[in-house]
PLY file of the C-alpha trace (Angstrom):
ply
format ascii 1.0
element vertex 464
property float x
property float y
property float z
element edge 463
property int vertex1
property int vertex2
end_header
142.76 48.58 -253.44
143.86 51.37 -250.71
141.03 52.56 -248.44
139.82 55.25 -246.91
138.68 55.93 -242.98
135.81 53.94 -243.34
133.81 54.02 -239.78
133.92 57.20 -237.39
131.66 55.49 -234.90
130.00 57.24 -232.44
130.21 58.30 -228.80
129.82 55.46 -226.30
130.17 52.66 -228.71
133.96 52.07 -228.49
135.25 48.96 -227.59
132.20 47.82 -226.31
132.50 43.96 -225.27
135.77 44.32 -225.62
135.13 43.88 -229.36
136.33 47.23 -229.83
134.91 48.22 -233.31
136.90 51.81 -232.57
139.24 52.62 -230.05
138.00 54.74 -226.96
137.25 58.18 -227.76
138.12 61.48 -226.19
136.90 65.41 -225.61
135.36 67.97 -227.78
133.63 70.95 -226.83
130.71 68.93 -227.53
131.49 66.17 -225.13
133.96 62.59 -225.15
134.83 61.94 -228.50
138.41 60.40 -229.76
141.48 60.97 -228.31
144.69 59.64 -227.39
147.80 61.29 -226.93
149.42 58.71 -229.22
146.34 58.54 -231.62
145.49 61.08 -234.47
141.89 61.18 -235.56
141.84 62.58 -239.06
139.21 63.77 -241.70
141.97 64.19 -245.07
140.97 62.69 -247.52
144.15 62.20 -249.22
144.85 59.72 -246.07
144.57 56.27 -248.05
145.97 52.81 -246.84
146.29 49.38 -248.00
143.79 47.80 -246.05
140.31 49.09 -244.33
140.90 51.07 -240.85
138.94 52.92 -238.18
139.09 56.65 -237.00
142.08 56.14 -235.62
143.41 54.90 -238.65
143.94 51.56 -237.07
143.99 48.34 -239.72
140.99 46.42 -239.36
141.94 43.31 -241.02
145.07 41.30 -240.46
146.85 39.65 -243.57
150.47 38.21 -242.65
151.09 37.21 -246.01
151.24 41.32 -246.83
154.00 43.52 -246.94
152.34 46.92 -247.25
153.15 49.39 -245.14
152.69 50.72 -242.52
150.48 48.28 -241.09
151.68 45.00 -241.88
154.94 46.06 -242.49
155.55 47.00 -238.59
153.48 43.89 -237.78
156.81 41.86 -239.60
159.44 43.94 -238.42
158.29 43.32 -234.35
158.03 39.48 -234.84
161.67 39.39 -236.66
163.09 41.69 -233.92
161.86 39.85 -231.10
162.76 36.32 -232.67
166.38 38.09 -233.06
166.15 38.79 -229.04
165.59 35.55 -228.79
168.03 33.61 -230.51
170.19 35.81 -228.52
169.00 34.94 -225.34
168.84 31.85 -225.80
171.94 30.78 -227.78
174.05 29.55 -225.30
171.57 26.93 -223.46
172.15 24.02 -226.08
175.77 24.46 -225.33
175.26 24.32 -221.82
172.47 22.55 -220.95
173.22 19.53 -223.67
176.60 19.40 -222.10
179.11 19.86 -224.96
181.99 18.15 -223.32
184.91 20.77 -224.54
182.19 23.77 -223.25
181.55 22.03 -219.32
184.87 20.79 -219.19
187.01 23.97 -220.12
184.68 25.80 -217.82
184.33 23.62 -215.31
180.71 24.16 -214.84
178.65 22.61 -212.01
174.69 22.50 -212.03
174.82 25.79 -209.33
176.85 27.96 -212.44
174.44 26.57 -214.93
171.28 27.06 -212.92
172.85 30.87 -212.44
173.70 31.36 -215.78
169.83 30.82 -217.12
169.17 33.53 -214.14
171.37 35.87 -215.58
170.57 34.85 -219.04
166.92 36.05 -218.39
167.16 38.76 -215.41
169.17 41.81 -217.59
166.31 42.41 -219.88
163.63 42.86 -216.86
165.05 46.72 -216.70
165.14 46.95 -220.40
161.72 45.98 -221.14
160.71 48.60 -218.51
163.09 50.89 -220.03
161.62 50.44 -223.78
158.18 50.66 -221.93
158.66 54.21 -221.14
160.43 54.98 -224.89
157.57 53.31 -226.66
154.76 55.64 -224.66
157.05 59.13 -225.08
159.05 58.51 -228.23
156.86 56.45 -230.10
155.33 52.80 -230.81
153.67 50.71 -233.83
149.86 51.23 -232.42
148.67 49.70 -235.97
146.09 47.49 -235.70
142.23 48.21 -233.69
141.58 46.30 -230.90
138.89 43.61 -232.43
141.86 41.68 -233.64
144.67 42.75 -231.25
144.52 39.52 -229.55
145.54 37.42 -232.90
147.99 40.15 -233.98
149.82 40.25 -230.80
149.73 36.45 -230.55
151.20 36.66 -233.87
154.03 38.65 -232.99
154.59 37.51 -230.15
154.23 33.93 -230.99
156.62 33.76 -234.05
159.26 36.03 -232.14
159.05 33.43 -229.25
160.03 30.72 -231.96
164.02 31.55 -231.52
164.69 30.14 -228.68
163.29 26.54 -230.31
165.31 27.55 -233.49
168.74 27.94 -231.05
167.92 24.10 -230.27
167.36 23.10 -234.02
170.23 24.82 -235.46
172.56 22.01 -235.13
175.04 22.20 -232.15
178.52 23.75 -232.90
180.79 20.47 -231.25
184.20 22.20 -232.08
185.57 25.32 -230.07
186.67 27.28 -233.05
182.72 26.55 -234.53
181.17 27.71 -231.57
183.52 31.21 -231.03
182.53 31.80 -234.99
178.93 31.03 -234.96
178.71 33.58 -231.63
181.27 36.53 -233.35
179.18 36.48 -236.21
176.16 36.38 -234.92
176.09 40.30 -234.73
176.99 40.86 -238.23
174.58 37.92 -239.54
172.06 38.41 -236.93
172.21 41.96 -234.64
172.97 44.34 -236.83
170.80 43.71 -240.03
167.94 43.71 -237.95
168.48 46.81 -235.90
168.93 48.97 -239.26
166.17 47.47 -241.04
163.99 48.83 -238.02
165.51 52.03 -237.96
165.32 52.79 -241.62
161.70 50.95 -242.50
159.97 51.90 -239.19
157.28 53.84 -238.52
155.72 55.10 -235.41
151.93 55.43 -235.87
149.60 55.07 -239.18
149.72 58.58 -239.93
153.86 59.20 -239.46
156.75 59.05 -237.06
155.80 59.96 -233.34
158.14 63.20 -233.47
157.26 64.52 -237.00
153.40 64.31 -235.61
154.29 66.16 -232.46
156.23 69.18 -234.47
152.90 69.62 -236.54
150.80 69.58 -233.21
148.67 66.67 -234.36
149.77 64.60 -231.34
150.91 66.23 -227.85
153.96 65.02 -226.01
153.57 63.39 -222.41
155.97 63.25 -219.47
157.41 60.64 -218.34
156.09 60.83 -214.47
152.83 60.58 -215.75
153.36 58.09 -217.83
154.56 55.77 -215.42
152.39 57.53 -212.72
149.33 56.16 -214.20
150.80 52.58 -214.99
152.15 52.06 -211.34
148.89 53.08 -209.49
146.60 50.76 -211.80
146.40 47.39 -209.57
145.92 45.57 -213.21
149.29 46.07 -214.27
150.82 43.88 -211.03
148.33 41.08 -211.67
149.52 41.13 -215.18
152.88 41.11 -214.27
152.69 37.89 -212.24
150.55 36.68 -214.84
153.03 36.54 -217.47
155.53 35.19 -214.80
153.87 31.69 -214.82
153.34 31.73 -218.67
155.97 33.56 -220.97
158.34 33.08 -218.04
157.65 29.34 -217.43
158.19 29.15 -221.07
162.01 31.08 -221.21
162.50 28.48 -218.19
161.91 25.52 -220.49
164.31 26.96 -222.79
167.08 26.05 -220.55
166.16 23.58 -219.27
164.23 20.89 -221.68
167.29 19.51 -223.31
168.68 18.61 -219.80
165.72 16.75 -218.95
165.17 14.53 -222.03
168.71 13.55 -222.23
169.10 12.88 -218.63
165.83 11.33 -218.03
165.71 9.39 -221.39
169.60 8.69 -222.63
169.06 4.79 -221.16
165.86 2.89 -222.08
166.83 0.05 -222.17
163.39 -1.89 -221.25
162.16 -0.04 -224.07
165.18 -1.06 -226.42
166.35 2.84 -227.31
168.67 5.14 -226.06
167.51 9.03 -226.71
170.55 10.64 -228.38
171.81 14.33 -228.04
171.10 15.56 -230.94
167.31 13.61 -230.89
166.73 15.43 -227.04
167.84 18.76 -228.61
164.92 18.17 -232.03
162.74 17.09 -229.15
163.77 20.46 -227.14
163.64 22.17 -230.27
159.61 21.30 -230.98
158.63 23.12 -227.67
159.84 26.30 -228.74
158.65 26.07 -232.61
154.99 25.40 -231.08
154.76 28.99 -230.73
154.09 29.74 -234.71
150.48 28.51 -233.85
150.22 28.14 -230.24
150.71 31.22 -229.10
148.25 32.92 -232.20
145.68 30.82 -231.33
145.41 31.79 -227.43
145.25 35.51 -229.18
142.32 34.48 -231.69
140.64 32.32 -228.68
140.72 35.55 -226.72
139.17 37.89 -229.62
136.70 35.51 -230.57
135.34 34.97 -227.18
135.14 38.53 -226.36
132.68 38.79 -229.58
130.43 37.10 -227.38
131.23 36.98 -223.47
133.34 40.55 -223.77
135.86 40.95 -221.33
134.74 38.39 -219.21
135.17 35.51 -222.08
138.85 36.83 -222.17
139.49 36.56 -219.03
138.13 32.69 -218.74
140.06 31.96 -221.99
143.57 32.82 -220.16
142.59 31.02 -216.49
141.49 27.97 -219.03
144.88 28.21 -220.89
147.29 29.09 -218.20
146.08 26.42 -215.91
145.74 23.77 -218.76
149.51 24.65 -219.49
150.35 24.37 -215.23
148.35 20.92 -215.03
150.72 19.55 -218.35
153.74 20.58 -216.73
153.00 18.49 -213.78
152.45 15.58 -215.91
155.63 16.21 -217.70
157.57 15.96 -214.75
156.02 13.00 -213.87
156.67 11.05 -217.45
157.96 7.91 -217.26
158.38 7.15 -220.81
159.74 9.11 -224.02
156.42 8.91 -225.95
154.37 10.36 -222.70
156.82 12.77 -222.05
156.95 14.28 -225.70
152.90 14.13 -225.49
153.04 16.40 -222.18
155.48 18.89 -223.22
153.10 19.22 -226.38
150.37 19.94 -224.68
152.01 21.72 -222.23
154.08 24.00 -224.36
150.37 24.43 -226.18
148.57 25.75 -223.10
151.59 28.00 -221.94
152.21 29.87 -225.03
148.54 30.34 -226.20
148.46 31.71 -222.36
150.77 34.24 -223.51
148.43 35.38 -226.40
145.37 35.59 -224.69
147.52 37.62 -221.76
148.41 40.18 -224.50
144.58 40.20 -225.88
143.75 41.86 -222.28
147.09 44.13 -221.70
145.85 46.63 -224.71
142.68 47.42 -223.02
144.22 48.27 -219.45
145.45 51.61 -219.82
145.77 54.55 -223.34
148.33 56.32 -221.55
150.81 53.98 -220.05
149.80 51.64 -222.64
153.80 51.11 -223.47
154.85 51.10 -219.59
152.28 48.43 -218.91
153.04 46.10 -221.85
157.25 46.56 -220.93
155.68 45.90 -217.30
153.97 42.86 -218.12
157.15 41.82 -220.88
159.38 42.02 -217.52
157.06 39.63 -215.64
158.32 37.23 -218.02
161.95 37.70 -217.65
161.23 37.72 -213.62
159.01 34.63 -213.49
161.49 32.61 -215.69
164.44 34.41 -213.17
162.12 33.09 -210.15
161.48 29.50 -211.18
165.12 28.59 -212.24
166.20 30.23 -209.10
163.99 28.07 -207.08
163.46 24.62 -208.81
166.42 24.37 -211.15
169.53 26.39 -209.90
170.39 23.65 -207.05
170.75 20.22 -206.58
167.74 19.71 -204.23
165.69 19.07 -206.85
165.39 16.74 -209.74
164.82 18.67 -212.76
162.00 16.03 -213.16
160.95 17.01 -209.70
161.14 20.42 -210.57
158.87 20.86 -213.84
156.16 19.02 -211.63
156.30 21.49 -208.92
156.69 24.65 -211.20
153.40 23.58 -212.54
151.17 23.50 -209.51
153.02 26.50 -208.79
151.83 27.92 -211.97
148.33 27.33 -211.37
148.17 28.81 -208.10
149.42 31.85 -209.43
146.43 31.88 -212.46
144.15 31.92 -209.53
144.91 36.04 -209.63
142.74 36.29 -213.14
139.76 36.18 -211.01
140.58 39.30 -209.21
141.02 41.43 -212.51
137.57 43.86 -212.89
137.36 46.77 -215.19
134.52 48.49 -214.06
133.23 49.22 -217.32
133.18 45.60 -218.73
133.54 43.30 -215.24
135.27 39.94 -214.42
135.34 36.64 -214.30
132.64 36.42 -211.56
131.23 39.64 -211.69
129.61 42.15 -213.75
130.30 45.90 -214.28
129.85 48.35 -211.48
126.26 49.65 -211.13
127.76 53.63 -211.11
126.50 54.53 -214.55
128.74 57.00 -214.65
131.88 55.01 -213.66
130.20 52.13 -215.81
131.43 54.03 -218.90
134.35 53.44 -221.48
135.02 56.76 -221.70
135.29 57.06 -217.88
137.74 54.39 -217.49
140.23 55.83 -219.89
139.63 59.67 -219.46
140.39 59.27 -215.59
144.19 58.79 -217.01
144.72 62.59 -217.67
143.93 65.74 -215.35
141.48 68.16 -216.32
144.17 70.50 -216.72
145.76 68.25 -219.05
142.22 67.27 -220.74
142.27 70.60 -223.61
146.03 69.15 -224.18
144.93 66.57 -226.12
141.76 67.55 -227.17
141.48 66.67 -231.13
141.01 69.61 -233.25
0 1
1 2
2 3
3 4
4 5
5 6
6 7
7 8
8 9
9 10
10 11
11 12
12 13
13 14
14 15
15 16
16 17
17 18
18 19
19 20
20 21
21 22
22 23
23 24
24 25
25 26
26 27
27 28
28 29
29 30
30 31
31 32
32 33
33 34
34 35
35 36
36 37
37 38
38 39
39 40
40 41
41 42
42 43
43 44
44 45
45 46
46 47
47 48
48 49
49 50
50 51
51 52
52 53
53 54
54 55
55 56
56 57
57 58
58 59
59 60
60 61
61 62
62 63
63 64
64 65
65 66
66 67
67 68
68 69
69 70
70 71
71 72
72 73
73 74
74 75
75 76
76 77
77 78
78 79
79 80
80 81
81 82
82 83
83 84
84 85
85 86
86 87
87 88
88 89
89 90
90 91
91 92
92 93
93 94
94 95
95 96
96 97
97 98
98 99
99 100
100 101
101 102
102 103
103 104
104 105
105 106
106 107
107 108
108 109
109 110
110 111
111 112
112 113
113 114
114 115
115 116
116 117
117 118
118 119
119 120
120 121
121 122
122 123
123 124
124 125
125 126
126 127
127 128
128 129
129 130
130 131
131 132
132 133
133 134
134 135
135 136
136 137
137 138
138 139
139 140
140 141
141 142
142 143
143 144
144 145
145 146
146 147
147 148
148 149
149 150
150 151
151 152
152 153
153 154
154 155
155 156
156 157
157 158
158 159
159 160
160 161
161 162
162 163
163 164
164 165
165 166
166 167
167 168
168 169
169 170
170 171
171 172
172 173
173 174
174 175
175 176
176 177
177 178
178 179
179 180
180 181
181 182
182 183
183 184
184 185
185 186
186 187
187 188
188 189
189 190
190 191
191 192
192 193
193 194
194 195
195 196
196 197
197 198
198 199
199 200
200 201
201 202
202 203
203 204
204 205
205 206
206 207
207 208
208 209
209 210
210 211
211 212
212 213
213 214
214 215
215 216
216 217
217 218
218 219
219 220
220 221
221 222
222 223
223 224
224 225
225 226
226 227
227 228
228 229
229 230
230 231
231 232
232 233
233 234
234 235
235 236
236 237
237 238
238 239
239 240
240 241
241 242
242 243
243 244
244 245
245 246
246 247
247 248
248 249
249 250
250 251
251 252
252 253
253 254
254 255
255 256
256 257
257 258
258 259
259 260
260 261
261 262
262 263
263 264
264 265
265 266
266 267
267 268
268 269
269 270
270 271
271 272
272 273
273 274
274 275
275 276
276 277
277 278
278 279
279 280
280 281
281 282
282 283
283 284
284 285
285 286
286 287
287 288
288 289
289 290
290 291
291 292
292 293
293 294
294 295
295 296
296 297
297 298
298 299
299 300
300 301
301 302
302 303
303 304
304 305
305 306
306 307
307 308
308 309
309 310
310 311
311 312
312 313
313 314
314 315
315 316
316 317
317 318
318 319
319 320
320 321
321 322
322 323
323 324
324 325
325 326
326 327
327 328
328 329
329 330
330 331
331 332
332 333
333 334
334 335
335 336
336 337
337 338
338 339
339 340
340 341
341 342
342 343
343 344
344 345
345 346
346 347
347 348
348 349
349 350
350 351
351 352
352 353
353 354
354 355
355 356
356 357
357 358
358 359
359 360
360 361
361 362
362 363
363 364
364 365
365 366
366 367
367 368
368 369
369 370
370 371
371 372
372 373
373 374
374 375
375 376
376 377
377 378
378 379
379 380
380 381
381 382
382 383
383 384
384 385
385 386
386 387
387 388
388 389
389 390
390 391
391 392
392 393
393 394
394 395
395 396
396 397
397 398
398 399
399 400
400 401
401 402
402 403
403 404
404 405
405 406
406 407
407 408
408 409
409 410
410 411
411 412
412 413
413 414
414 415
415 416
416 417
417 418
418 419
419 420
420 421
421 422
422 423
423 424
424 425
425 426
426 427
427 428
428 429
429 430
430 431
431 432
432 433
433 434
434 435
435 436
436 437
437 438
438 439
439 440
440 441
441 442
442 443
443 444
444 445
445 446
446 447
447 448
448 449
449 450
450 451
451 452
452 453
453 454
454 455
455 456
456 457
457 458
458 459
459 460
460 461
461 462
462 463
């Protein structure tokens, strides 16, 4: 049964508690009503969807079992691209990090070039992520879902594209040379290519249409991109964010390249306990940590929703520090494992509290900014890519540390680092320890989010 706009709201009551029940709304003559300059608030009638939505014609419910466009539909293409990204990223470390012997040997690799390659493997998409920032705010991005559930839908996405670099373990290991230059040539045709035209031709920017069809009509007004990236850069939110992500979704791309190493090395000879781990059994074992994210990392975005129903942004908040450090104190204990049963048990619980860290990071990033909304999200992506960059620089890329040794100290590392959630305040909603700012004017949503445009600029995107 398609539905119509079913709840204008009124002014003041968006995303109140960070519930968000509508989006924040903009100028009229009358006053602040909805707006966004990537946001069209229509009254047609003939506008009908699959599933109920807001103003901003936003889906309210989330059913990943549906196809129907354009909601769900761009909700499945963003998971499949980003698990694509990820099997590319991350294709290579069983080779490596398993140690094929044909693959070390006719490369002569030491622990220095492998530690560098997961560097490099990680580092070239910090640029593009801020690069596809700035596209998604000026050209166009999937803003399909309203913010009461953006914290399971992200997860989602995020979650179940994250899921590729466990599938690169799982996939069985390509032990001849002429299997492994195959398996990577035709991983564009089987893999790249399909994906990147089913985007292209099944897309679509916004509920209502594509981004530039929307603009042409006048329903949605173009930005520039100094402003854009103006108003991301001076909001203190987006650094803390950035870090943020560092010690979660880039702790996580670590473990990627590095889990198989440890299990195999740590666990090959047992013989007290009467087995000896195998290289294909370390690489399953490698492979579960990655797979964790169909549920983990959906989870830490429903935890985040669901306690912002009744401790708003604050119960957000205290949902990541509860995750992020949960995930820092199991990586400690994984590096400190003696035995194959306790170390599969950390790594569990470990991979658990890092990825659902990552969800409830990306139920707070939608709330930080309208304008830069794409900027800070590629911002807060290339935390990731740094962080993981950081820690295999510093704990893994050298042999003056254990990888053992390692793990433990990326994890108290970690949860130092978490200790920055208590310094994020909106002013409008309040933090961990403290509550909104007494300004009532300042105190508003609509203050928060109309500060991001100029008075000049204000009549620009005034909805007609």
């Amino acid at each position: 049964m398609a539905h119509r706009n079913e709840e204008e709201g009124s002014i003041g009551t968006s995303m109140h508690g960070v519930t968000a029940k509508e989006h924040v709304f903009s100028f009229s003559d009358q006053g602040e009503d909805a707006w966004s300059s990537h946001s069209v608030q229509s009254d047609d009638p003939t506008a009908m969807f699959a599933f109920p939505v807001d103003s901003e014609h936003k889906a309210k419910v989330f059913k990943p079992l549906s196809f129907a466009k354009p909601h769900m539909r761009a909700f499945h293409l963003g998971w499949i691209s980003f698990f694509t990204c990820f099997i590319s990223t991350f294709a290579a470390a069983p080779l490596v990090m398993q140690r094929i012997p044909w693959f070390t040997d006719n490369l002569d690799l030491t622990k220095t070039d492998i530690g560098n390659a997961g560097v490099a493997s990680v580092s070239g998409a910090i640029f593009s992520r801020l690069a596809m920032g700035a596209v998604c705010d000026l050209l166009g991005a999937s803003v399909m879902f309203t913010g009461k559930i953006i914290g399971l839908v992200n997860g989602c996405a995020g979650g179940w594209g994250d899921m590729g670099g466990g599938v690169t373990h799982a996939d069985g290991l390509p032990h001849h040379q002429s299997r492994w230059s195959h398996s990577f040539h035709g991983m564009e045709d089987r893999v790249l290519h399909p994906r990147l035209s089913s985007v292209l031709t099944l897309g679509q920017d916004l509920p209502d249409g594509n981004l530039s069809t929307l603009q042409k009509k006048g329903d949605v007004s173009k930005d520039k991109l100094t402003k854009v990236f103006w108003y991301a850069l001076r909001n203190y939110r987006t650094y803390v964010l950035f870090i943020l992500y560092g010690f979660s979704m880039g702790i996580e791309m670590t473990i990627n390249n590095v889990i198989s190493e440890y299990f195999f090395d740590r666990f090959k000879f047992l013989p007290l306990q009467g087995f000896q781990l195998e290289l294909h059994t370390a690489g399953m074992i490698a492979a579960s940590f990655g797979m964790a994210n169909f549920f983990a990392r959906p989870i830490g975005g429903f935890a985040s929703d669901v306690s912002a129903r009744f401790f708003g942004m604050r119960g957000r908040l205290w949902t990541l520090w509860i995750l992020q450090t949960s995930g820092g104190l199991f990586c400690v204990w994984l590096g400190r494992a003696t035995s194959l049963p306790i170390a599969i048990l950390a790594m569990m619980l470990f991979s658990f509290g890092v990825q659902a860290a990552c969800g409830a990071i990306f139920g707070i990033v939608p709330f930080v900014s309208r304008r830069s909304l794409g900027i800070i999200s590629g911002l807060t992506g290339a935390g990731g890519n740094f962080g993981s960059g950081l820690t295999q620089l510093a704990f893994f890329s050298s042999s003056r540390f254990h990888t053992a040794d390692g793990l433990s100290l990326m994890g108290i590392t970690a949860m130092i680092f978490t200790l920055l959630v208590a310094f994020i305040h909106f002013p409008q909603w309040g933090s961990m320890f403290l509550g909104p700012t007494s300004d009532s004017r300042t105190s508003k949503e609509e203050h928060y989010y109309v500060a991001e445009w100029t008075e000049e600029e204000q009549p620009k995107v005034r909805r007609e």
